[in-house]
C-alpha positions in Angstrom: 61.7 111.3 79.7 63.1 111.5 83.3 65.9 109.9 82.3 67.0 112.0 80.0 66.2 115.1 81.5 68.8 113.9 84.4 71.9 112.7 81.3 71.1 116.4 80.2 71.2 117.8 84.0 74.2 115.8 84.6 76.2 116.6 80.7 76.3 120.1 82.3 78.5 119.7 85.3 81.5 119.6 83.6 84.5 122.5 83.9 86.0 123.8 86.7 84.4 125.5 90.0 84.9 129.2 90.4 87.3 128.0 93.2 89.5 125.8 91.0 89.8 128.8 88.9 91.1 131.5 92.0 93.2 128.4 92.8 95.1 128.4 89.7 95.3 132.2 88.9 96.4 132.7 92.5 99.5 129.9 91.5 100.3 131.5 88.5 100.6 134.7 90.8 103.3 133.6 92.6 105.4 132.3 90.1 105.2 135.3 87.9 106.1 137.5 91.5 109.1 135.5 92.1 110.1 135.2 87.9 110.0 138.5 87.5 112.5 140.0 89.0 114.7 137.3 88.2 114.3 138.3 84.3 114.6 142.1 85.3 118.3 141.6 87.4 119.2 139.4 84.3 118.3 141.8 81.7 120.5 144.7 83.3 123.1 142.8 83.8 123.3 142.3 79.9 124.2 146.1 79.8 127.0 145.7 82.1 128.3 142.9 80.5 128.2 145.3 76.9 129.8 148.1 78.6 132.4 145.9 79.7 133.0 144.3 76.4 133.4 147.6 74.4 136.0 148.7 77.0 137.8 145.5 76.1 138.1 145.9 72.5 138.7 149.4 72.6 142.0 148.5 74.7 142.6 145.7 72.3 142.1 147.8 69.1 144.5 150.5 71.1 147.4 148.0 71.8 147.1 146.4 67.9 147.2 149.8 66.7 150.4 150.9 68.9 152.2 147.9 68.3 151.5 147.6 64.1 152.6 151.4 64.3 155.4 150.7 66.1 154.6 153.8 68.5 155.4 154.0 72.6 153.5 157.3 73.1 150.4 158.8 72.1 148.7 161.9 72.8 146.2 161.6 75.9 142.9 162.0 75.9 142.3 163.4 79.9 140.3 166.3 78.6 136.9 167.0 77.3 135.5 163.8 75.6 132.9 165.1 72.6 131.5 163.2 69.8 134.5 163.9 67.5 136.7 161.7 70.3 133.8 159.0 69.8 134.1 158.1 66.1 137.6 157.6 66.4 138.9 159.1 63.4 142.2 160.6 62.6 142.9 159.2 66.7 145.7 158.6 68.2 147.6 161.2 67.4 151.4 161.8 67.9 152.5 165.5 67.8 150.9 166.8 64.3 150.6 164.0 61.6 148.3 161.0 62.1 150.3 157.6 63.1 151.1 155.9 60.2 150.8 151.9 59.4 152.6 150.8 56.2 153.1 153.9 54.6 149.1 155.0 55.2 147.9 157.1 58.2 145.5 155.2 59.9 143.0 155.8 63.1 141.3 153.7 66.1 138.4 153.1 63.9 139.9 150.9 61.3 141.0 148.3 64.2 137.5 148.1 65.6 134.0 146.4 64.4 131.3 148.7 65.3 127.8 148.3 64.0 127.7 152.0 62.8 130.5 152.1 61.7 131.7 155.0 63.1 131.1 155.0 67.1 131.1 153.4 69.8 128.5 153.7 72.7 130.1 154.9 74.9 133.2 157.8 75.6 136.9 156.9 76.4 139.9 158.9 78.1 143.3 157.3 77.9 147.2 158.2 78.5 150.1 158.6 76.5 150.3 154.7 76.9 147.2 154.1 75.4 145.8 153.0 78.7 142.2 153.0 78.9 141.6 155.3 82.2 137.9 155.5 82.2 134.8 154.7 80.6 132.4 157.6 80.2 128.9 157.0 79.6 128.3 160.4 78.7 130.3 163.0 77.1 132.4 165.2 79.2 135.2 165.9 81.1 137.3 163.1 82.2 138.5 162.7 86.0 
């Protein structure tokens, strides 16, 4: 009977010590303090690299839509920016009738993909150039 009171005694020791256990939460600690900020910097950085891409292919879809028109100047957008000048229709405009690609007047929107098909993110001022001059984050005035 002894005996098997002291397998029984001894079948219960196994696991870990209460100190094993602040040993491995306090590792776990760490790594998470110095992982995240690491994921945070990285996940901002995402925006900036969006913002950066729409500003690219809203110059591009300028330039192709210039160049298939076969226009030098544009009316500037150094004004108020508002929610009409972000969907891009009927835009750019040359004096009073739309520009015109192969007989059909066409706007900024048909040369971009945009997941609502409609607007972009963000607001735009350019020159008679079609030179992107700023990228507004907010509607408004532009500098």
């Amino acid at each position: 009977m002894r005996k098997l009171a002291q397998k029984l005694v001894r079948g219960n020791e196994a696991g870990f010590s209460l100190m094993e256990l602040l040993v491995a939460i306090g590792i776990m600690a760490a790594i998470a303090a110095v992982t995240v900020p690491l994921v945070t910097k990285f996940a901002s950085s995402g925006e900036s690299g969006a913002q950066s891409a729409e500003k690219t292919n809203v110059q591009t879809a300028m330039d192709t839509l210039m160049a298939e028109a076969a226009v030098t100047v544009i009316d500037a957008k150094k004004g108020n920016t508002t929610a009409a000048i972000q969907d891009w229709t009927a835009l750019p405009l040359k004096g009073t009738a739309a520009i015109q690609v192969g007989g059909a007047n066409v706007d900024l929107a048909d040369y971009m993909r945009m997941t609502t098909a409609d607007e972009t993110k963000y607001w735009y001022c350019y020159d008679t150039d079609g030179k992107i001059l700023e990228q507004r984050t907010t509607a408004g005035n532009c500098a």
